[in-house]
ChimeraX commands (.cxc) that place a marker at each C-alpha (Angstrom):
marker #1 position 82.62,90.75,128.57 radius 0.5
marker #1 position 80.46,90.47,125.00 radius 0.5
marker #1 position 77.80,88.51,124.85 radius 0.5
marker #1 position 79.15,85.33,122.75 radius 0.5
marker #1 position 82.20,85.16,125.11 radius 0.5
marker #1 position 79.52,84.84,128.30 radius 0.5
marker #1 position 77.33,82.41,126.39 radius 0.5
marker #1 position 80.02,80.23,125.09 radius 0.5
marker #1 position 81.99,80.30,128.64 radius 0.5
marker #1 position 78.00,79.32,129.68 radius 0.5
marker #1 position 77.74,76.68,127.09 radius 0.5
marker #1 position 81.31,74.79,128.03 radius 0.5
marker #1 position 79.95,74.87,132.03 radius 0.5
marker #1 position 76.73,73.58,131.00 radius 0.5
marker #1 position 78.89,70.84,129.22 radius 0.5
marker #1 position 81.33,70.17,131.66 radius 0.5
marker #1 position 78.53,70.08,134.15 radius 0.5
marker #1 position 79.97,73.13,136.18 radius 0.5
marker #1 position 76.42,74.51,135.54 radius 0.5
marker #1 position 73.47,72.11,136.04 radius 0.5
marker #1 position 71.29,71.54,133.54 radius 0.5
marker #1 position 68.23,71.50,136.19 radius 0.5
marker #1 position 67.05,75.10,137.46 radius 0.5
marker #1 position 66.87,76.18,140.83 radius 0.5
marker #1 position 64.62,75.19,143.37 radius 0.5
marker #1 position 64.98,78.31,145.19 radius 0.5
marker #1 position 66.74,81.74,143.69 radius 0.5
marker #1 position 67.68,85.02,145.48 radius 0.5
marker #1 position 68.51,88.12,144.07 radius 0.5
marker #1 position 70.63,90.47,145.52 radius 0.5
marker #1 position 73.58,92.42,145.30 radius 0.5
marker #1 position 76.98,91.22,144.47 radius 0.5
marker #1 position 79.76,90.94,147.31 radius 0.5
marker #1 position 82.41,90.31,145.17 radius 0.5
marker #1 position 82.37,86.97,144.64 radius 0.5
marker #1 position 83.59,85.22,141.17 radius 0.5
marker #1 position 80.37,84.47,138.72 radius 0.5
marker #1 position 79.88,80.89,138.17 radius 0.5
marker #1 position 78.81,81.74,134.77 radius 0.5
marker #1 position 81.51,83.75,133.35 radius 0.5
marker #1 position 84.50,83.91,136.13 radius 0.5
marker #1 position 84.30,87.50,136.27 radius 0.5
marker #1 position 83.82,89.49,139.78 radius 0.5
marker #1 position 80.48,90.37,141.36 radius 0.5
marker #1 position 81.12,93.98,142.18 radius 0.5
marker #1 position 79.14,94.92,144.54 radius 0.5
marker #1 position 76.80,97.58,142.13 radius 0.5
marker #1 position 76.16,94.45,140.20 radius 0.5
marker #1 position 72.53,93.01,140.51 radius 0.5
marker #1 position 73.25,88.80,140.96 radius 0.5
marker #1 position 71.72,85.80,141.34 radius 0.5
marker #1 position 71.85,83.13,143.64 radius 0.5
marker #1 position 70.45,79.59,144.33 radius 0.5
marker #1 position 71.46,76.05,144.96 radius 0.5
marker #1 position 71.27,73.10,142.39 radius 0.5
marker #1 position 69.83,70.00,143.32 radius 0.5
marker #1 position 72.24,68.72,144.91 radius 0.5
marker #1 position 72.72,71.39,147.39 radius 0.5
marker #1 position 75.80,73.30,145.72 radius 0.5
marker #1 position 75.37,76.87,146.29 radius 0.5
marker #1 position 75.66,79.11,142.75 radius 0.5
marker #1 position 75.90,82.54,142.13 radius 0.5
marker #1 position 75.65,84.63,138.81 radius 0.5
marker #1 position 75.40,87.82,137.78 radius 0.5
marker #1 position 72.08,88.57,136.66 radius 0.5
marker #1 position 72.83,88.48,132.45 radius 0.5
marker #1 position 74.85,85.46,133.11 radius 0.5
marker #1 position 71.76,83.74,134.95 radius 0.5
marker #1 position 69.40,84.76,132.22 radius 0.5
marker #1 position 72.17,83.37,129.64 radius 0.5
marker #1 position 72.17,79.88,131.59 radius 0.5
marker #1 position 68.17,79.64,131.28 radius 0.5
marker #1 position 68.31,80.16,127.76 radius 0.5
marker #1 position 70.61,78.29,126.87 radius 0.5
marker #1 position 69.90,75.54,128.85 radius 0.5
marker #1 position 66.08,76.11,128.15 radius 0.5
marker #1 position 66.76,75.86,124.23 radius 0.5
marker #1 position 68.90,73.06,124.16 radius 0.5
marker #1 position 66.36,70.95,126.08 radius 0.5
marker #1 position 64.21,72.36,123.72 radius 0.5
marker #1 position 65.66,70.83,120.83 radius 0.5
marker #1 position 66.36,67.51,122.63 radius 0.5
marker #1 position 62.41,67.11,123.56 radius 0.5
marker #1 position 61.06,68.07,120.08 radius 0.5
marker #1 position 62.89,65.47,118.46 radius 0.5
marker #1 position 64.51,67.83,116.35 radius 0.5
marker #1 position 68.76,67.96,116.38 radius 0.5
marker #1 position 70.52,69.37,119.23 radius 0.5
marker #1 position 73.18,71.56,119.02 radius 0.5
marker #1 position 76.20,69.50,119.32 radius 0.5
marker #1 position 77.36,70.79,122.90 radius 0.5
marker #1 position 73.60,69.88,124.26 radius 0.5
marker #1 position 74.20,66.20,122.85 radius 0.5
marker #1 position 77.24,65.65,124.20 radius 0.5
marker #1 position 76.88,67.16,127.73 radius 0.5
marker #1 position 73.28,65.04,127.76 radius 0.5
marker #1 position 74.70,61.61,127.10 radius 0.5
marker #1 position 76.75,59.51,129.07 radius 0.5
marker #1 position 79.46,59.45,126.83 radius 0.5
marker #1 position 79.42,63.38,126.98 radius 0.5
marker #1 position 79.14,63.13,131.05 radius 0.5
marker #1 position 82.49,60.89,131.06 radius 0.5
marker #1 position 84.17,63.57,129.42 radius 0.5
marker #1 position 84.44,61.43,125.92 radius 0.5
marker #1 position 83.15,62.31,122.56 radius 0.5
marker link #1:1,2 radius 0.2
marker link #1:2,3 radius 0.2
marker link #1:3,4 radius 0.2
marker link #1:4,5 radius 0.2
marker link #1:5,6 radius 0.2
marker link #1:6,7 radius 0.2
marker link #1:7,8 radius 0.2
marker link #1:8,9 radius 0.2
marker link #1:9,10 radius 0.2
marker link #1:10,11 radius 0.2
marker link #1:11,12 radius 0.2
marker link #1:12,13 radius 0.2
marker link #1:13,14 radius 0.2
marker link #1:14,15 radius 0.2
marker link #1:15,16 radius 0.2
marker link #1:16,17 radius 0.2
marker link #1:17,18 radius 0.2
marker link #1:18,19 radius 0.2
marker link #1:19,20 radius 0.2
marker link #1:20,21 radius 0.2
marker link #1:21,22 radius 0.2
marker link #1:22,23 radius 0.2
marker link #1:23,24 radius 0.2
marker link #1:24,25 radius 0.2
marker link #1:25,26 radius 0.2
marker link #1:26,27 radius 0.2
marker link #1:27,28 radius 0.2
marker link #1:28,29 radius 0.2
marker link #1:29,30 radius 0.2
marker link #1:30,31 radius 0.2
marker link #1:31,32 radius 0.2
marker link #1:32,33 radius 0.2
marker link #1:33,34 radius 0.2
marker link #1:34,35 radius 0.2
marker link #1:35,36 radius 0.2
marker link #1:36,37 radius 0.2
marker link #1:37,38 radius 0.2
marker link #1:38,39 radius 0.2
marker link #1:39,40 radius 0.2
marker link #1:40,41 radius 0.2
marker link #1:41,42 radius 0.2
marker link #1:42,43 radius 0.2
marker link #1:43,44 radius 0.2
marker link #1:44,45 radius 0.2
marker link #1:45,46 radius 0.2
marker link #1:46,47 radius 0.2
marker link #1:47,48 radius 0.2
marker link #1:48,49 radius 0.2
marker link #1:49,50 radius 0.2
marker link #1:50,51 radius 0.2
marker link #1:51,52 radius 0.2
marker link #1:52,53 radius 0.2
marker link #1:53,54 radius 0.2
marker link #1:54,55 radius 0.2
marker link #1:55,56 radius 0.2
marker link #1:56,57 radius 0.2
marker link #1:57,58 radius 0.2
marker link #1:58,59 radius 0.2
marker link #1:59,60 radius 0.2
marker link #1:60,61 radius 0.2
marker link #1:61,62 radius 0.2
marker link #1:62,63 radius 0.2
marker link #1:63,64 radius 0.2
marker link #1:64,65 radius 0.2
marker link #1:65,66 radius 0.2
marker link #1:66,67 radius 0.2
marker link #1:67,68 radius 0.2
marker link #1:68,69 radius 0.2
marker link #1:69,70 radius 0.2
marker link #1:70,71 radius 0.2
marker link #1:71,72 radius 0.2
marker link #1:72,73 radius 0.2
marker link #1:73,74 radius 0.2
marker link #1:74,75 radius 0.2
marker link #1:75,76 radius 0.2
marker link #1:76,77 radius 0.2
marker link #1:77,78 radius 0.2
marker link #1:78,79 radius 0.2
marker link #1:79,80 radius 0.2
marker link #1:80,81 radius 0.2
marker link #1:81,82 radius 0.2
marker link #1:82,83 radius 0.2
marker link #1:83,84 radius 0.2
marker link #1:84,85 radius 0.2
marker link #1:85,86 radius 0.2
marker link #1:86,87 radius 0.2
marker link #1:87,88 radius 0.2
marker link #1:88,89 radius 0.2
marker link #1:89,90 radius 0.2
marker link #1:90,91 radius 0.2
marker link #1:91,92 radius 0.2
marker link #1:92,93 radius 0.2
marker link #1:93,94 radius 0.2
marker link #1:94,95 radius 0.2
marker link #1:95,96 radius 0.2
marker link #1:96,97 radius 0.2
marker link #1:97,98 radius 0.2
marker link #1:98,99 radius 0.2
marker link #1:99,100 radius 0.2
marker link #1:100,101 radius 0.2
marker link #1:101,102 radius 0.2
marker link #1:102,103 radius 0.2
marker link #1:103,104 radius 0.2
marker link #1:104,105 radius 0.2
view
């Protein structure tokens, strides 16, 4: 998979709220067992390097490791942009506020 494909399959999670916008409290790295990437659907072979953790509410996620550092980024600069006061790229904005939550716009 390119690049913009993972980070805009990232992006719609992130809005959706199939990725959490909070990181980790705890990650493990390992290697895959096959399992489907939260991040971009694809399979975890097992000579892929991944990443796991739980969100905070307990839900267990694993990514491949480019997908994982695709969801910090993105979800780092887009709470970047909210914080600064500066505008937030549209997908940030409406995943953010409650209208965006209720799956509105």
């Amino acid at each position: 998979m390119n690049r913009r494909t993972r980070d805009l399959r990232i992006r719609g999670k992130l809005a959706t709220g199939a990725l959490p916008w909070q990181p980790f409290p705890r990650v493990w790295a390992g290697t895959g067992d096959g399992h489907a990437c939260d991040g971009c659907d694809e399979t975890v072979e097992r000579v892929d390097l991944a990443m796991e953790g739980t969100d905070s509410v307990g839900r267990p996620l694993r990514l491949h490791v480019e997908c994982f550092r695709a969801w910090e980024d993105i979800r780092d600069r887009g709470m970047a942009a909210l914080a600064s006061g500066g505008p937030a790229p549209r997908w940030t904005a409406e995943a953010l506020s409650p209208a965006g939550s209720a799956g509105q716009h």
